[in-house]
N, C-alpha and C positions, 0 to 999 in steps of 0.2 A: 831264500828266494823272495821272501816278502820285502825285505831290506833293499833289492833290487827293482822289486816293483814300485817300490815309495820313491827312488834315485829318479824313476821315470814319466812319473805324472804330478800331475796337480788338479787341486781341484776349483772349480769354480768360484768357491769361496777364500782357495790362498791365493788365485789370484786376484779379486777383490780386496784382500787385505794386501797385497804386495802394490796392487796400482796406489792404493790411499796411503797408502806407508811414502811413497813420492811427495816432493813438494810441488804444491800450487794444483795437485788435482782434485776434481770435480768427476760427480760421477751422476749420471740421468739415464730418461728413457726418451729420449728424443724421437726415435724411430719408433715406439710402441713398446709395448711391456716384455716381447721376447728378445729385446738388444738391450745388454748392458754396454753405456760409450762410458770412456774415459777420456775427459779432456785435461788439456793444461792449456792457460791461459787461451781459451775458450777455441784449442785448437784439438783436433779428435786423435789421440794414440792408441787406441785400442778400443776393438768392437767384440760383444762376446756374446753367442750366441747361446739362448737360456731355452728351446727347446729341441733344439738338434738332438739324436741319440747318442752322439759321442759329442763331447766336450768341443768347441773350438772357439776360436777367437782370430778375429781381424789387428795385425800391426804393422804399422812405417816398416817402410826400409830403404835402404841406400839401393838405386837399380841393382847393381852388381853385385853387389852383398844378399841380393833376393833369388837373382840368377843362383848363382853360389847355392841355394840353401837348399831352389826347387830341385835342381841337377842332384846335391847329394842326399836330401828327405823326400821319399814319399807321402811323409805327412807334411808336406810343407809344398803349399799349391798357389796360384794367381789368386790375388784378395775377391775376392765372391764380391761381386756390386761395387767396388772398389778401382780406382785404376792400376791395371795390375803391374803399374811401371814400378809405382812406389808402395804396394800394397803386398804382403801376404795374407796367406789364410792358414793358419794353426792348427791341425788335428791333435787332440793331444788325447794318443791311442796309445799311449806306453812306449811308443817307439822312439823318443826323444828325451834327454836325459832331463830333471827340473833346471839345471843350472843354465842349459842352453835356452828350454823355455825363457827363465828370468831374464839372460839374454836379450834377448830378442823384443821381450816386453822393457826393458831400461835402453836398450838402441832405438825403439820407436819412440820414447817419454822422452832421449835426449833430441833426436832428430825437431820434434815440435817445441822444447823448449827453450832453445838460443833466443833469445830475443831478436835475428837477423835468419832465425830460420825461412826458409824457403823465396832471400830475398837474394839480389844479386848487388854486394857491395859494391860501389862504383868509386876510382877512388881519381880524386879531382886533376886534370889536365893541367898541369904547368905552360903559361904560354911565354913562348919564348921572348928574350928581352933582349937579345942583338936586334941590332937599326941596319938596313942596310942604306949606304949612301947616295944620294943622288950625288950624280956627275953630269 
């Protein structure tokens, strides 16, 4: 049984070492001493709240992959103070297995770290080079 409980949580401080184990992250208290934020290249992937009674944490998502997560987890809810378009909120109450957590926490670290993240490529008009002729 305990082997299954260890499959299903994490704790505050492995995911502190999983966010720093990423490249280019940063980690502060921006919002006060009760939010741990993780940034990468000074954009925010993860919020993590230090006195809540059960463990959770704010991360990216793709809309529909968020949709996705809140329909099949009850611990997985609209990002708390966050826009909850591209926002979840993480209970992590045992009911979610580590691997999915990790998850969830490397799709919100890759979503902010493309360097064309949350830009809309535009890619250049070719103007046409037929003449038409006067008569």
């Amino acid at each position: 049984m305990e082997g299954t409980l260890r499959n299903c949580y994490l704790s505050a401080e492995e995911i502190r070492n999983h966010c720093l184990s990423l490249p280019e992250t940063e980690e502060g208290f921006p919002f006060g001493e009760d939010t741990l934020v993780f940034k990468r290249r000074g954009k925010i992937f993860l919020l993590m709240s230090l006195d809540s009674e059960i463990l959770q944490f704010n991360v990216k998502c793709e809309p529909k992959l968020a949709l996705e997560y809140r329909e099949r987890y009850r611990s997985v809810q609209p990002g708390y103070h966050m826009n909850k378009t591209h926002w979840n909120t993480v209970v992590v109450d045992g009911s979610l297995r580590r691997e999915l957590l990790l998850e969830m926490i490397n799709h919100s670290f890759g979503l902010v770290g493309s360097k064309n993240a949350g830009k809309t490529i535009k890619k250049p008009v070719k103007k046409s080079q037929s003449k038409t002729k006067k008569t």
